[in-house]
Structure formats: C-alpha cells, structure tokens
Biotite code that builds the C-alpha atoms (Angstrom):
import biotite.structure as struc

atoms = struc.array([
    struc.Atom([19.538, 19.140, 0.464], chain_id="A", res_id=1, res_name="UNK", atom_name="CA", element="C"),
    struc.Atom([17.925, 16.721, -1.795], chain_id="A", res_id=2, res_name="UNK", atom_name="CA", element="C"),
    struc.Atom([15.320, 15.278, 0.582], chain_id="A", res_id=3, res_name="UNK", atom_name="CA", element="C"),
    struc.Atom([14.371, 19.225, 1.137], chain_id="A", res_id=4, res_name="UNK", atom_name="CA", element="C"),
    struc.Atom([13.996, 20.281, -2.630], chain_id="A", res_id=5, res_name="UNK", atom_name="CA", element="C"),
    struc.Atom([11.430, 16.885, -2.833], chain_id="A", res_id=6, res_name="UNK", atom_name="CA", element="C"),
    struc.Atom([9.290, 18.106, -0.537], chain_id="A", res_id=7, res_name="UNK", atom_name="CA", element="C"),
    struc.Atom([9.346, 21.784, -2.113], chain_id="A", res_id=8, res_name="UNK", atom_name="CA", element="C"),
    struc.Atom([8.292, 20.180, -5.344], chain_id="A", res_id=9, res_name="UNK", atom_name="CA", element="C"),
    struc.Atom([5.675, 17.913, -3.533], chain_id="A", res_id=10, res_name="UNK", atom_name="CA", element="C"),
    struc.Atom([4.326, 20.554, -1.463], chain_id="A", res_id=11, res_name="UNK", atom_name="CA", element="C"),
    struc.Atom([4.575, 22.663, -4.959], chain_id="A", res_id=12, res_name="UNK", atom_name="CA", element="C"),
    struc.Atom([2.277, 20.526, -6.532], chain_id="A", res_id=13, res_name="UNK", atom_name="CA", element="C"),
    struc.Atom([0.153, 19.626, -3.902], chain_id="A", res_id=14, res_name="UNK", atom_name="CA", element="C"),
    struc.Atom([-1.263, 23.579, -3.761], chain_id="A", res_id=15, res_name="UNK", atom_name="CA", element="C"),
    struc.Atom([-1.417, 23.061, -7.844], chain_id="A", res_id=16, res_name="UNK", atom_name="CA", element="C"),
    struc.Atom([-3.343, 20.079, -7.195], chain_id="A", res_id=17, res_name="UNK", atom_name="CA", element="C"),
    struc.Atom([-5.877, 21.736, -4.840], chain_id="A", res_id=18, res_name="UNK", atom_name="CA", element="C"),
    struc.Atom([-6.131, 25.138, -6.930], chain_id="A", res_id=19, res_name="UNK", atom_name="CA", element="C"),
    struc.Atom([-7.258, 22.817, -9.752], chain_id="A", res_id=20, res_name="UNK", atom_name="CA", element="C"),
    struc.Atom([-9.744, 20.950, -8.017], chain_id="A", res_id=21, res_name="UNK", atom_name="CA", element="C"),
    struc.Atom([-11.161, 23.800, -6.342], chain_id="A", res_id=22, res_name="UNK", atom_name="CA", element="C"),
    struc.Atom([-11.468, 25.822, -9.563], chain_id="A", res_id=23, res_name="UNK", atom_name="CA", element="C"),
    struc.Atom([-13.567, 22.510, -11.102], chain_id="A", res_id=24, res_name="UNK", atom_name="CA", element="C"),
    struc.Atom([-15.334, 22.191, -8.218], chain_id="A", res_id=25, res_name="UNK", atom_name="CA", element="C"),
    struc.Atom([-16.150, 26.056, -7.815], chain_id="A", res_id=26, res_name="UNK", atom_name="CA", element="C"),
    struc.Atom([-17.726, 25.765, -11.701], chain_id="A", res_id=27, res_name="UNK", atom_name="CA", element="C"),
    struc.Atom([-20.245, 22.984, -10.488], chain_id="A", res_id=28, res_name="UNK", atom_name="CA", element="C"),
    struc.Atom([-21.366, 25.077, -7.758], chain_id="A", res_id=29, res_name="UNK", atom_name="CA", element="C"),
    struc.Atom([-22.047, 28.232, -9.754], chain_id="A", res_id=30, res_name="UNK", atom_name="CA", element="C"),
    struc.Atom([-24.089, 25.994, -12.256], chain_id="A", res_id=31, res_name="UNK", atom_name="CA", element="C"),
    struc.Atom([-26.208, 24.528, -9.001], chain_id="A", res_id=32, res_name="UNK", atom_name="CA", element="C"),
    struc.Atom([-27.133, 28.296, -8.562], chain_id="A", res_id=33, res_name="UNK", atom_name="CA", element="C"),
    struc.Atom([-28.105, 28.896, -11.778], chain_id="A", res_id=34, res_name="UNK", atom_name="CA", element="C"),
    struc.Atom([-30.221, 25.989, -11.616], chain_id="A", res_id=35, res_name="UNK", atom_name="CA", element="C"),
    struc.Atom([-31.803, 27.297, -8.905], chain_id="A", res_id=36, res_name="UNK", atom_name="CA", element="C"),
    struc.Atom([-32.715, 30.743, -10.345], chain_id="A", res_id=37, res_name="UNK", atom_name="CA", element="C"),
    struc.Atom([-34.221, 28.858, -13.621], chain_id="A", res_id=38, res_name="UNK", atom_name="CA", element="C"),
    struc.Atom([-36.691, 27.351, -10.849], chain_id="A", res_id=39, res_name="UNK", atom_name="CA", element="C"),
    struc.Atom([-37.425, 30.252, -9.491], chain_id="A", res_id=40, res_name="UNK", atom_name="CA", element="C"),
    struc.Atom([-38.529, 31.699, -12.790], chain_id="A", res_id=41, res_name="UNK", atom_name="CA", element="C"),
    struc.Atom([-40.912, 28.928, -13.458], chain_id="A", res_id=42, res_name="UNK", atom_name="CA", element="C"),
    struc.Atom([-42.758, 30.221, -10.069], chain_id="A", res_id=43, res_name="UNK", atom_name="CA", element="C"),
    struc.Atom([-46.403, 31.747, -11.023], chain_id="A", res_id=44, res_name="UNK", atom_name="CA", element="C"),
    struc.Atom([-48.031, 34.296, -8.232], chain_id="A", res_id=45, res_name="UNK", atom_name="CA", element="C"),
    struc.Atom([-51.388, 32.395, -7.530], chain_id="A", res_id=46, res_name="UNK", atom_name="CA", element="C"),
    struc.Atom([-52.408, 35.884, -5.791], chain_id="A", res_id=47, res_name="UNK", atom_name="CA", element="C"),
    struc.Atom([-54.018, 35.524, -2.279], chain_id="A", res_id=48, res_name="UNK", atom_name="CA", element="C"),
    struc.Atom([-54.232, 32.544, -0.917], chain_id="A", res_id=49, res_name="UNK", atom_name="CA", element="C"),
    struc.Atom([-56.891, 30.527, 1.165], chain_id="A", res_id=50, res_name="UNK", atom_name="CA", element="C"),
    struc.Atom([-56.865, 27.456, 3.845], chain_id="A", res_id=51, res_name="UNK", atom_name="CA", element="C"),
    struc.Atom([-58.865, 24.271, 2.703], chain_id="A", res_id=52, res_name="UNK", atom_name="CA", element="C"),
    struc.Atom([-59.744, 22.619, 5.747], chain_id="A", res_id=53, res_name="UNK", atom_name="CA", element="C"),
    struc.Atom([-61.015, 19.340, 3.734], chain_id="A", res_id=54, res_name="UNK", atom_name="CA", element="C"),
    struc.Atom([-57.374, 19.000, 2.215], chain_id="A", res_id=55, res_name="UNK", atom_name="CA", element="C"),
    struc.Atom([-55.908, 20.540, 4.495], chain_id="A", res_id=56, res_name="UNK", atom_name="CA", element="C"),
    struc.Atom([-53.733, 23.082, 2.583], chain_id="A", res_id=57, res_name="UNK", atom_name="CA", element="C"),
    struc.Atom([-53.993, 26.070, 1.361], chain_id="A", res_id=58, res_name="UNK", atom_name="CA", element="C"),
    struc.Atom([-55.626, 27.334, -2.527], chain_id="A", res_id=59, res_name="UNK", atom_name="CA", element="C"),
    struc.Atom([-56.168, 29.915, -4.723], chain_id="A", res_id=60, res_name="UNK", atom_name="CA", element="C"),
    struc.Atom([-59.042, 31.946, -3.100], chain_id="A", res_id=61, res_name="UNK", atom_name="CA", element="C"),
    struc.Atom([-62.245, 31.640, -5.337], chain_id="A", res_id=62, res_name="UNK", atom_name="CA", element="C"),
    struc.Atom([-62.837, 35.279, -5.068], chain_id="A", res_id=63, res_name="UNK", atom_name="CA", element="C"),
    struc.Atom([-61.808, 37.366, -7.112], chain_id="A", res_id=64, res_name="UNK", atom_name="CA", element="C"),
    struc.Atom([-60.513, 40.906, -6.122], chain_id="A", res_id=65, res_name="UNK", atom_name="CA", element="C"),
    struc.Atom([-60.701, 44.167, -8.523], chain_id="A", res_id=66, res_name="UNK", atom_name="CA", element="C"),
])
C-alpha cells in the first residue's frame, strides 16, 4: 500500500507542477500579444501607395488626392 500512496503523491504533485508552469508560462504569452498590439499602434496609413521601379518597392504616391 505504501509504494501506491508514493505514486499518488508523486503523480499529485506532478499535475501541481505542470499547472504552475503553465500558468507562468501562459502570463509570458499574453504579454508577447500585447507587445504586438503596441506595434501595431505605432503603424501610420501612408494612404495609396505607388511601385518605384528604380528601388524597386513601393512609396507614397506623389499625388495628392482631394
């Protein structure tokens, strides 16, 4: 009976172990996400949007549109 109670308590805190490690780890994740948000925010529209062939990439079109 002794050898059974053991692994109770190890498997016990085994799922203690992971709860705790998930919760820590599931904190670090949600801050990742707000990172990402903040770096949205810093986006700016640059409005429409023209190809460069020189550079090849595209640019703020010179014209502007009322």
């Amino acid at each position: 009976m002794p050898p059974v109670m053991f692994l109770a308590l190890i498997g016990a805190a085994g799922i203690a172990g992971y709860r705790i490690l998930s919760s820590v780890l599931g904190g670090s994740k949600s801050l990742h996400r707000g990172a990402d948000g903040a770096r949205r925010a810093r986006t700016r529209d640059l409005g429409n949007l023209e190809w460069d062939e020189s550079a090849g990439v595209y640019r703020p079109s010179t014209k502007r549109e009322s």
